[in-house]
Legacy VTK file of the C-alpha trace (Angstrom):
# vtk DataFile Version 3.0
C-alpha trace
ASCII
DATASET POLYDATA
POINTS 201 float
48.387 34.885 -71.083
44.989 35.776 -72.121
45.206 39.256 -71.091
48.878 39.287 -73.310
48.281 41.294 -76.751
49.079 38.823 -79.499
52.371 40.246 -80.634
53.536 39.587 -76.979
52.464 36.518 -76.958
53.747 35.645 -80.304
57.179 36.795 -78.687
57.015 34.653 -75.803
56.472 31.521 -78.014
59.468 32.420 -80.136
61.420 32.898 -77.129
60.945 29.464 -75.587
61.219 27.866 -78.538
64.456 29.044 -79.071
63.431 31.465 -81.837
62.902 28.443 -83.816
59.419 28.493 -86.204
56.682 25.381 -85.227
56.383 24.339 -88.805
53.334 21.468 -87.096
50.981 24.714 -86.597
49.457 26.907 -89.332
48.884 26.550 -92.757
52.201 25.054 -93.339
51.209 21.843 -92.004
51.118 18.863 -94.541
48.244 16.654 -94.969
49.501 13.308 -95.066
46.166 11.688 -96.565
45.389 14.715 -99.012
44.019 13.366 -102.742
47.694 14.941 -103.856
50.257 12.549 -101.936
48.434 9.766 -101.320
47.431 9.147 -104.816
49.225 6.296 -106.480
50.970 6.826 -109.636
50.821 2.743 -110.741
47.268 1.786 -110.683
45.906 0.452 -114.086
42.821 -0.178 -115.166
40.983 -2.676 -116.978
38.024 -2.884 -119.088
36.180 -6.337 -118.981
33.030 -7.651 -121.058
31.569 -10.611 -119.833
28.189 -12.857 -119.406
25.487 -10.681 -117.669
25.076 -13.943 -115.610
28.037 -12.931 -113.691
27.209 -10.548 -110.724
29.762 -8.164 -108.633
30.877 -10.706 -105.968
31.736 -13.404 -109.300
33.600 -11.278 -111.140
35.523 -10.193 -107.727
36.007 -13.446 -107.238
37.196 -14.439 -110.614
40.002 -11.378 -110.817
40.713 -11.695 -107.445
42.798 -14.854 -108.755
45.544 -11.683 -109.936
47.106 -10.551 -107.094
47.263 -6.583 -106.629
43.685 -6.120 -107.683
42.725 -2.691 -106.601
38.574 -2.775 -106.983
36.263 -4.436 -109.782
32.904 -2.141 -110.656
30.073 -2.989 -113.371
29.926 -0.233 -115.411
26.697 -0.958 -117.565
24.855 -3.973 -118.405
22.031 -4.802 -120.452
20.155 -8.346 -121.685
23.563 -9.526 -123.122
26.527 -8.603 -121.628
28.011 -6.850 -118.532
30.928 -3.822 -119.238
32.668 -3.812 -115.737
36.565 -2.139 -114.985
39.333 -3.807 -112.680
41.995 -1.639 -111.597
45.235 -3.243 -110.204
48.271 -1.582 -109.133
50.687 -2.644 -111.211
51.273 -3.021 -115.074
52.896 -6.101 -114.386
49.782 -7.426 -112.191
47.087 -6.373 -114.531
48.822 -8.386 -117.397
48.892 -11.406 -115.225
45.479 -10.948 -114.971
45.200 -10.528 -118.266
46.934 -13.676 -119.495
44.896 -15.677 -116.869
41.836 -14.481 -117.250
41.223 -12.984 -121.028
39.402 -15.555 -123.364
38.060 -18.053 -120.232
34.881 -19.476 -120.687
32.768 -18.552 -117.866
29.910 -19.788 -117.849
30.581 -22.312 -120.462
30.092 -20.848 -123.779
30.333 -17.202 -122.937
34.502 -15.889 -123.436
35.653 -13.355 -120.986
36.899 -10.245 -122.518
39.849 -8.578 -121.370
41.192 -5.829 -122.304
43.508 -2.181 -121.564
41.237 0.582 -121.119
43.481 2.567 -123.614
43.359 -0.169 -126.215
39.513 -0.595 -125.438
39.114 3.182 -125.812
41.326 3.129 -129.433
38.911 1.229 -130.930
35.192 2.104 -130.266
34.170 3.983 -133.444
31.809 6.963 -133.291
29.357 4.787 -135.620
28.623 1.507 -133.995
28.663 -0.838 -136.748
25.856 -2.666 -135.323
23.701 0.502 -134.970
23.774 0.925 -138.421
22.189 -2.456 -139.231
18.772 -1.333 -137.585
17.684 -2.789 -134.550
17.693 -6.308 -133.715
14.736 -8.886 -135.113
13.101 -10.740 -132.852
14.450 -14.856 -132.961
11.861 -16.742 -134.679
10.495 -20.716 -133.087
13.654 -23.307 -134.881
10.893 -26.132 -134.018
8.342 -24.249 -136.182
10.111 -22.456 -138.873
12.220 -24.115 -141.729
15.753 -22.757 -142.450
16.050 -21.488 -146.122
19.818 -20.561 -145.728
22.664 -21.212 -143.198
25.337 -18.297 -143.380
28.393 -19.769 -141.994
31.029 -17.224 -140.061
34.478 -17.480 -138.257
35.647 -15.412 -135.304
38.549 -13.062 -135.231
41.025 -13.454 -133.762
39.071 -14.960 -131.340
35.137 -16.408 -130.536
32.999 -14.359 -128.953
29.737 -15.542 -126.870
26.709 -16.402 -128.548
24.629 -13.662 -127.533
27.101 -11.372 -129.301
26.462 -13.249 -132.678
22.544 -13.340 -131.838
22.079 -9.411 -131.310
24.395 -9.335 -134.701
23.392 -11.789 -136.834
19.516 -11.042 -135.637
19.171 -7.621 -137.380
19.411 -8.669 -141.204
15.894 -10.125 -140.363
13.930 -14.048 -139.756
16.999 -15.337 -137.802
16.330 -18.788 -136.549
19.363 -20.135 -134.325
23.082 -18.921 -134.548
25.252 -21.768 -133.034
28.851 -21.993 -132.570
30.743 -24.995 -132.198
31.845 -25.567 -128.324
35.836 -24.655 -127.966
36.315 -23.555 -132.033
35.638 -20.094 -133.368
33.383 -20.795 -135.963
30.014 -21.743 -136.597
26.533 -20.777 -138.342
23.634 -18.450 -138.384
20.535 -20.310 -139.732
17.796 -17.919 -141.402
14.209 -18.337 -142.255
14.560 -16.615 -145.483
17.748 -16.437 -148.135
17.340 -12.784 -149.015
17.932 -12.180 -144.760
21.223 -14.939 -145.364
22.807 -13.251 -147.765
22.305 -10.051 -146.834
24.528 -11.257 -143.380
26.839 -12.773 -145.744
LINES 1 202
201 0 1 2 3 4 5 6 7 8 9 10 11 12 13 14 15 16 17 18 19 20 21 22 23 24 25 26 27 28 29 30 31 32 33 34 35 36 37 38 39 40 41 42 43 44 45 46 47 48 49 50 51 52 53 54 55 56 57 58 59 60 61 62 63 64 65 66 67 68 69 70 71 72 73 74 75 76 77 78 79 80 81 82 83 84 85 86 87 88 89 90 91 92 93 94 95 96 97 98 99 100 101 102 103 104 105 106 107 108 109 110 111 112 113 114 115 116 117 118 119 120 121 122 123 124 125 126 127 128 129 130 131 132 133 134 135 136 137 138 139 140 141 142 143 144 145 146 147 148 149 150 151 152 153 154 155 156 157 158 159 160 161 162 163 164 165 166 167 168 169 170 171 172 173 174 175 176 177 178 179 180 181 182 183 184 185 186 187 188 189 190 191 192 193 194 195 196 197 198 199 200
């Protein structure tokens, strides 16, 4: 057969095939693991902000509670928080995960935040409102420094962790302690100086 021109040969494979085309050789062959087919259509993803106490094997852990969950990456993190996505492969799974999971206090003290990445994604804002405050002042000694002016605040909908207040409530300037009260959503910012209090007011 190796001496056979390829036509002829050609013609002998049709022939004992029955004339019938072998749609398993060639460039008609299907790849049954290509990106294309094996891609699935239900998988959604969530964004979560939490403690950046909380490692990759925690946060596993903690969304692994959800059935159906996919993978869990960090994304960034920084001195006070972690940005990390779930996916899940459901709608139906990811809001179970959501409803178990969104608003927890782990550790005690810092919330877990859960949200869609759509919804996330609606509402960042080109302009950080933060970023326009300056950057943050450094937290002065509450043991050594007298507080002029408390500027109290309440969370909505919902509290947030207390580094989130500190990096916020720290850039109007001689911020002493911000302390919210355990399980509530409010709570106070105390200030070295009144001009720095009402200027977070």
């Amino acid at each position: 057969k190796f001496c056979l021109p390829r036509e002829a040969l050609n013609k002998e494979k049709e022939s004992s095939s029955g004339g019938k085309h072998d749609s398993s050789n060639g460039s008609s062959r299907k790849r049954t693991h290509s990106p294309e087919s094996g891609r699935p259509g239900g998988d959604v993803k969530l964004v979560v902000i939490c403690s950046n106490s909380l490692n990759q094997d925690r946060l596993w852990r903690i969304f692994d509670i959800a059935p159906g969950m996919k993978y869990c990456n960090i994304v960034t993190q920084n001195d006070i928080n972690i940005t990390a996505s779930v996916v899940y492969s459901s709608k139906d799974e990811a809001q179970r995960a959501v409803d178990k999971i969104h608003g927890l206090e782990y550790p005690i003290g810092e919330r877990i935040i859960v949200r869609y990445e759509n919804e996330f994604r609606d509402e960042i804002t080109p302009n950080d409102v933060l970023s326009q405050l300056g950057p943050p002042k450094p937290i002065l000694n509450p043991q050594t420094t007298q507080c002029a002016k408390k500027a109290f605040f309440i969370c909505m909908p919902e509290a947030v962790s207390v580094k989130l207040l500190q990096d916020a409530f720290c850039r109007f300037g001689d911020p002493i302690n911000v302390y919210l009260i355990p399980g509530k959503r409010h709570g106070y910012a105390a200030f070295a100086s009144e001009v720095a209090a009402d200027r977070a007011i």
